[in-house]
Every structure is written in C-alpha cells, then in structure tokens.
C-alpha positions as CSV (number, residue, x, y, z in Angstrom):
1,X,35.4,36.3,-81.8
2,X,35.2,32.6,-83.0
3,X,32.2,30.5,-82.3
4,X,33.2,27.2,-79.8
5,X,30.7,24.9,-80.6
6,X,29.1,22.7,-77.8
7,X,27.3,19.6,-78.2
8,X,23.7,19.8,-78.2
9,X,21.3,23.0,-78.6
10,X,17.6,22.7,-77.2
11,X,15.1,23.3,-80.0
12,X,11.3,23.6,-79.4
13,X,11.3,20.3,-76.7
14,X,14.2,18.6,-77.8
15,X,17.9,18.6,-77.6
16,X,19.5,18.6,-81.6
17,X,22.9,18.2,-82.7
18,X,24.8,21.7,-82.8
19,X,25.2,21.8,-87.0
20,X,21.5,20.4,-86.9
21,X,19.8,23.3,-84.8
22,X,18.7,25.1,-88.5
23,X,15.7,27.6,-89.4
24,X,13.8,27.7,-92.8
25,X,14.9,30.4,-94.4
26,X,11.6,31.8,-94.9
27,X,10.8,32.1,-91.2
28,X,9.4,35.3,-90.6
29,X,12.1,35.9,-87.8
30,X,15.1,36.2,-90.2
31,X,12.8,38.9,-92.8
32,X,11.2,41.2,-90.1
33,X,13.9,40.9,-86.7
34,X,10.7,39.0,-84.8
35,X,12.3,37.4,-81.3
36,X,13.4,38.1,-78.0
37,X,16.5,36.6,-75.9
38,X,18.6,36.6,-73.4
39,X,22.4,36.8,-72.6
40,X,23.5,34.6,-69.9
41,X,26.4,33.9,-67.7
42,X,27.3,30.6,-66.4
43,X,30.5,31.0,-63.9
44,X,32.9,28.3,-62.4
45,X,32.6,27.8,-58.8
46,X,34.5,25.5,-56.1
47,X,30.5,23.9,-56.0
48,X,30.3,23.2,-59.8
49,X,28.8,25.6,-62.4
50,X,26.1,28.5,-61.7
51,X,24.3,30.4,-63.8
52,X,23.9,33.8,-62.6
53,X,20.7,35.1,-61.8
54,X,18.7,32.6,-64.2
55,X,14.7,33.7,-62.8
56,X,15.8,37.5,-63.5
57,X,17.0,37.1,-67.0
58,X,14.3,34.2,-67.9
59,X,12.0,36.7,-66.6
60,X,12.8,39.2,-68.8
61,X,12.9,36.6,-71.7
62,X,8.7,36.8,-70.9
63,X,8.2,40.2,-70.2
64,X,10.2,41.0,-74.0
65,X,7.8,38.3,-75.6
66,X,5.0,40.0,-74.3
67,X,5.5,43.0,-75.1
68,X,5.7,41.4,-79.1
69,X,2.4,39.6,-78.1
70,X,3.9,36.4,-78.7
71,X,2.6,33.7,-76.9
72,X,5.6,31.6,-75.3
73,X,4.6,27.9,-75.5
74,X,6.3,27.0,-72.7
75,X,6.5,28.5,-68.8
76,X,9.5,30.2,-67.3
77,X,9.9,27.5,-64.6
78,X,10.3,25.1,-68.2
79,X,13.0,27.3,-69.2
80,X,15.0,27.9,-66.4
81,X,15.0,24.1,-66.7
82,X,16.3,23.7,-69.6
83,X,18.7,26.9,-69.5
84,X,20.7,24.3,-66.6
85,X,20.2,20.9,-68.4
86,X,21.6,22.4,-71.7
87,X,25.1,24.0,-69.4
88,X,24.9,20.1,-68.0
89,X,24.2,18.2,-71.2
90,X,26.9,20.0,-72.7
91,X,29.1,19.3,-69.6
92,X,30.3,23.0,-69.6
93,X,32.2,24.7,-66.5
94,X,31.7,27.9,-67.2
95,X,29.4,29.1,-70.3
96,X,27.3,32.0,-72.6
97,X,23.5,31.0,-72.3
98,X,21.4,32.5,-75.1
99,X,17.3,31.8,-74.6
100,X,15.9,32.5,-78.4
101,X,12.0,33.0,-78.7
102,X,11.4,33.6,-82.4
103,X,8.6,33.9,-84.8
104,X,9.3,30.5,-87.4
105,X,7.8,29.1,-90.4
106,X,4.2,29.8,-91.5
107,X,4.2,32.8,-94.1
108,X,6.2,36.2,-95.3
109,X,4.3,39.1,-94.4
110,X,4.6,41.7,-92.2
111,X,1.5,40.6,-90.1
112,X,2.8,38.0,-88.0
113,X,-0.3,36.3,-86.8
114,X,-0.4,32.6,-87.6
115,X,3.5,32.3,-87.4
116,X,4.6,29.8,-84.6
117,X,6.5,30.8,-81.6
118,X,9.4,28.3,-81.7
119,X,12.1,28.6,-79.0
120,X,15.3,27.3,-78.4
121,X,18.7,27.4,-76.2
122,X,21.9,26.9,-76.5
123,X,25.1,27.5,-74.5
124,X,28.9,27.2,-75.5
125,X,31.9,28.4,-74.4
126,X,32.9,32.6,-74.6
127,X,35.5,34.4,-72.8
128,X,35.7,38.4,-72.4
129,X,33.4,40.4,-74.4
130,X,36.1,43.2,-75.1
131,X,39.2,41.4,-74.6
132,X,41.0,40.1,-72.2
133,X,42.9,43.1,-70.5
134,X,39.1,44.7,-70.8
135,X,38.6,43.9,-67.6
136,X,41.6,45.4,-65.8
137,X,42.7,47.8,-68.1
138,X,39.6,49.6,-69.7
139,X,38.5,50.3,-72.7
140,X,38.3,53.4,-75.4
141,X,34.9,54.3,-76.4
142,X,33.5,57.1,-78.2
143,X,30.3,58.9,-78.5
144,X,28.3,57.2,-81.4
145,X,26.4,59.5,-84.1
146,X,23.2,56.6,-84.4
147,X,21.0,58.0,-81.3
148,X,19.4,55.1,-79.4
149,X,15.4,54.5,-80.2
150,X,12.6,57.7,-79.1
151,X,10.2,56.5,-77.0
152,X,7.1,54.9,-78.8
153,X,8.9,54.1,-81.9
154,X,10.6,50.8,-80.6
155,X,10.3,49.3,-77.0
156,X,13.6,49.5,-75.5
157,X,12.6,47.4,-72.2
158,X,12.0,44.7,-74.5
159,X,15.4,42.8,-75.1
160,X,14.5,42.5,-79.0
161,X,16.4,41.3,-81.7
162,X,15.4,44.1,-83.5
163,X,16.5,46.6,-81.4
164,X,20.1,45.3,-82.1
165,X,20.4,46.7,-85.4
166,X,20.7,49.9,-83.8
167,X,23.6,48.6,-81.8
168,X,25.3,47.3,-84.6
169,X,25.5,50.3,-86.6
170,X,27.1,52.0,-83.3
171,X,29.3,49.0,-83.1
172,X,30.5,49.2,-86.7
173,X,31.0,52.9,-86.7
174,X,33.2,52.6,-82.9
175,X,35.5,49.2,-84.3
176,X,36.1,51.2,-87.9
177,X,36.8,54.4,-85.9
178,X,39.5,52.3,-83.9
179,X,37.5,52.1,-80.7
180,X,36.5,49.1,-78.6
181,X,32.6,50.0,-78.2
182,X,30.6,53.2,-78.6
183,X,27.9,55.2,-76.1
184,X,24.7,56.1,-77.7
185,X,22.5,59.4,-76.8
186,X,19.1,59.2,-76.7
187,X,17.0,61.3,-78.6
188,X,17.2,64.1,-76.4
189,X,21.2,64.1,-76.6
190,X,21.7,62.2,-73.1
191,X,23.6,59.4,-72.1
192,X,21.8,56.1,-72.8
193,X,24.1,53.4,-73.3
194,X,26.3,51.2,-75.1
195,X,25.8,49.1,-77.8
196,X,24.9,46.4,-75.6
197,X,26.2,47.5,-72.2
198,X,24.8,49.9,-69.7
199,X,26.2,52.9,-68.5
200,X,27.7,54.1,-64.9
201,X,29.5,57.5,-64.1
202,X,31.6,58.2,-60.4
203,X,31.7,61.4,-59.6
204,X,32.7,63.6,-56.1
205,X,32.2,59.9,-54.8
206,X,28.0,59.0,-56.2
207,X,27.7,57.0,-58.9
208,X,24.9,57.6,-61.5
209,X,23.3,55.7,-64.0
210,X,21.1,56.6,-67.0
211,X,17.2,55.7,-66.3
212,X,14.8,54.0,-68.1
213,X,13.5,57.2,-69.6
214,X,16.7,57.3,-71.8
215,X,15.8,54.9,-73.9
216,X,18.2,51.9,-71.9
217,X,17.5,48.5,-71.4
218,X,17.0,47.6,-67.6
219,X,19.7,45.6,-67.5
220,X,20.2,43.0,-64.4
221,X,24.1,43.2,-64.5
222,X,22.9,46.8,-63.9
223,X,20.8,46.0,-61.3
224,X,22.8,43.7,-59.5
225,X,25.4,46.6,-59.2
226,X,23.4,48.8,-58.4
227,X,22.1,46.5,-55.4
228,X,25.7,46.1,-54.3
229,X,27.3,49.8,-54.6
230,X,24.7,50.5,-51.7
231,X,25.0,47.9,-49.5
232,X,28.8,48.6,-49.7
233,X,27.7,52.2,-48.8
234,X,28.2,54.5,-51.8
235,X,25.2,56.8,-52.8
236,X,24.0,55.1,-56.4
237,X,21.4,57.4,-58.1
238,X,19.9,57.1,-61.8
239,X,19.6,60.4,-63.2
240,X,19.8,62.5,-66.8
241,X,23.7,62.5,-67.8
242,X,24.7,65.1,-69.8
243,X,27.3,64.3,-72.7
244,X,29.8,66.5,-70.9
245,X,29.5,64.8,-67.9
246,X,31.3,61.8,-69.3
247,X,34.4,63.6,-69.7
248,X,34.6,65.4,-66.4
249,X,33.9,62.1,-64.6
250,X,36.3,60.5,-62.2
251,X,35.1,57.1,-63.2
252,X,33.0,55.9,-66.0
253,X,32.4,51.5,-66.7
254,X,30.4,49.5,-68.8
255,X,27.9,46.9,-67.2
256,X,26.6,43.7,-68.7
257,X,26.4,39.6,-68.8
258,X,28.7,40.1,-71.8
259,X,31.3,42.9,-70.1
260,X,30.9,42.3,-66.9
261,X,32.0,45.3,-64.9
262,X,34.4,46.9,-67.5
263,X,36.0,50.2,-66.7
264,X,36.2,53.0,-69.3
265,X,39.6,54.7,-69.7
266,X,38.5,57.2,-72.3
267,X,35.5,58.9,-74.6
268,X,36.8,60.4,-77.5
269,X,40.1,60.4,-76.8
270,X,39.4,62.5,-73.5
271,X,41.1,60.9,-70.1
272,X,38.9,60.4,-67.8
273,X,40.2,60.8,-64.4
274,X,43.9,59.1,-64.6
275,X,43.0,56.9,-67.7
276,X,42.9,53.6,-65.8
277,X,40.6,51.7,-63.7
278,X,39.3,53.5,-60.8
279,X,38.9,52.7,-57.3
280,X,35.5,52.3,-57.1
281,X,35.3,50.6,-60.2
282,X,37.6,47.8,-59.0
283,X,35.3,47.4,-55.3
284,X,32.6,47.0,-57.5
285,X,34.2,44.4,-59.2
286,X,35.8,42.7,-56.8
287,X,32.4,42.2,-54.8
288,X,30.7,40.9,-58.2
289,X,33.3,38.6,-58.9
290,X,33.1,37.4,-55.6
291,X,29.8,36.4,-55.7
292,X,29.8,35.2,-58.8
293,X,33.4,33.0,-58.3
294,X,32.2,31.4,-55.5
295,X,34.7,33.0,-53.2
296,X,32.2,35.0,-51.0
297,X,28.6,34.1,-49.8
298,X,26.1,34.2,-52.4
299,X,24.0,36.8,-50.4
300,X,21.1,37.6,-53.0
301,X,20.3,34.4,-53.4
302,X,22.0,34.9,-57.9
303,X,23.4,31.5,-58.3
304,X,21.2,28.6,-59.8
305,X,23.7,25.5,-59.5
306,X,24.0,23.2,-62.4
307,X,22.9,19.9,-61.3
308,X,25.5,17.4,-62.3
309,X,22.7,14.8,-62.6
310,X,21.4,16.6,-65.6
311,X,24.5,15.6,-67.1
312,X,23.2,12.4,-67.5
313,X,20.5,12.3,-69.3
C-alpha cells in the first residue's frame, strides 16, 4: 500500500515539512525497537472530521510508554491536541493518525538511560487495511506457525514497536502463503490474534473473544465492539479458544483501527459457516459504522471533532 503524503508531521513541539520529519540514524530507536504508538482513525462526518476515540488510544499511547519507563515529555491532554490540529493542519477529511514516542539520539547501547524521549505525529490519508472488498466480502487467513510472545518475555499490553516484529514474520509467512493475514497461538496453542487485529468467534448465537491472558493486545476497536454487541443484546464473553474452534465457528472477524470490523470467510482453506459475511458480523458493523459515519447518535461519547479553526494556524 503506497504512502500519501500530507503536509506537515508534528515533531517534538513543532510542525516540520513531511520529507523533513528525519531521525539520526544512530538513534537508539531504529537499533533496539525502543517506542510505543498508536493507530488512529479519523472518519468523515456530515459535522466535519472525528477522530475516533482519541483519550482511549492516547491513553494507551501512556500506559505503553510506561511500561518501557520512558518518561513522555509532554501530557496526554498535549497530545490529543496535537493528534486534532495535525488532521486540521493538514486539512484532511478522513485520515490514519500514528502517535510515535521513541527513544532518539544520545548513544548505542543497549541501556537506554540518557537517550531522549522524542515524540511526534503525523496523519495522512489510508483506505482499507485489507482491501477494499475486505470489508464486505471477508478475508482468507490461516493459522501462523510464529506463536505470539509468553508471558514475561515481552509485554503484550504495551502497544510496542517491538512487539511488531513478531507480527511481521506472521504477516510475511500468510501474504507468501497466498493469504490476506494470519492468526497467531499463544504459547499455550490458543487463539490470540492477528498480526495486528484482534480476534472474535460466533457461535450457537455468543460471540467470544480471546483474553488478555493470551498474550493479545487490548485493543479499543475491540472494546468498542464488545460495548456494542451487548447493548444490542447478544451474549459477548472472552474466553480460551481452542484452534478447532475456529473452524467449527459460524462466524469468525478481525477487529481493529486498521480493519475495522472485517469478516473472516476462511482459516486454512476451511469454510467457515457459508464462506461469506455473517449476520452478526454485518449488525456489528453496521452499528460501528454508524457511529463512526455520523449517521446515528454518537452514544459513547467516541468522536473528538476536528476543529476547523485549527486549520488556521
């Protein structure tokens, strides 16, 4: 998927031009995998832009760089900030958001104490994750032989950039093996999740969805379904899923800021249920998108509206 560049990119206090928004190439980030982000969604409503659920994710953005001790020089109220001036700036309708905290320039070593935290933001155009049937017509995924991390090797709440080195090598494996994305087991053999998606199953009518235990990120596309399955009155459980249970399934879809709500037509190669989107699946969707559009009452309190004034500065 080709990069659209925007305008400006918020670096450390300031906005830079989009080719000036460089790193030295000795900063410890790009030697050792040291920062934390987020993945955001900004969607197009009849009131202007919205980014979706900006405290949740920017919240996370802390918790991650916590976890990695590293000291954020700026507050999350600062970010959320700048996470809606940078959609303005750039005078974008509908947008990615990615929040970077990242060790920078000091020394190479392992030890990272004395590096700087530097942080920056950008957003830019970017259209379906997995294509642009994904969304409608599923997706086939397979079962990925690189397990996801044990617990108390990496932290897997921590939204790490790290971490993703693990999700590339199930990436790799599902796109060379002719699939569009691949499920990881955790180190016990269960379900955990995709390579950056979370994981749902329907099945006699409950939908289930891996726990923290197995070794997923908590994700808020997750949570946000989740929230919304039950008030539309399904039973929504997390619980252990068995590999088999994948297969036997009457629905299985992908959530995410990057997929969305993306149905799951197959894993490896096995139907599940009448190898298209399911019923539930599309409720689900339809209620997100809702929200998200503009087109029903923003309920939860998800949308931060862009301020057009931002625009001008």
């Amino acid at each position: 998927m080709a990069m659209v560049k925007s305008d400006k990119i918020w670096m450390n206090g300031q906005f830079v031009a989009w080719d000036d928004a460089k790193v030295h190439v000795l900063s410890h980030v790009l030697h050792y995998g040291s920062s934390v982000f987020e993945g955001i969604r900004a969607y197009h409503t009849k009131n202007g832009p919205a980014i979706f659920r900006l405290g949740e994710h920017i919240e996370r953005l802390m918790q991650s760089s916590k976890i990695y001790r590293m000291k954020v020089p700026y507050s999350a109220e600062q970010i959320e900030r700048v996470c809606l001036e940078t959609v303005a700036i750039n005078n974008l309708k509908e947008c990615y958001i990615r929040p970077l905290v990242y060790r920078g320039y000091a020394h190479v070593g392992v030890n990272p104490i004395g590096t700087p935290i530097d942080v920056m933001v950008a957003a830019y155009p970017w259209g379906k994750y997995l294509g642009d049937d994904a969304l409608t017509k599923g997706v086939a995924v397979k079962i990925g032989t690189w397990a996801r991390m044990a617990p108390n090797t990496l932290p897997a709440m921590a939204k790490a950039g790290g971490n993703y080195l693990n999700s590339q090598l199930l990436k790799l494996e599902a796109v060379e093996d002719g699939y569009a994305e691949a499920i990881a087991l955790d180190t016990q053999g269960y379900v955990s999740e995709g390579s950056g998606e979370n994981m749902f199953i329907v099945i006699k009518g409950e939908i289930i969805t891996p726990p923290v235990a197995s070794s997923i990120l908590a994700g808020i596309t997750r949570s946000s379904v989740m929230k919304l399955a039950n008030d539309m009155g399904y039973s929504v459980r997390e619980a252990v899923v068995p590999r088999e249970m994948l297969y036997i399934a009457d629905e299985v879809f992908f959530t995410g800021t990057a997929v969305e709500i993306t149905p799951v037509t197959s894993v490896d190669r096995i139907e599940i249920g009448n190898g298209e989107r399911g019923p539930v699946t599309k409720a689900i969707q339809d209620a997100f998108f809702g929200i998200v559009n503009g087109d029903l009452p923003d309920r939860y309190g998800w949308l931060s509206m862009v301020p057009q004034s931002a625009a001008k500065r």
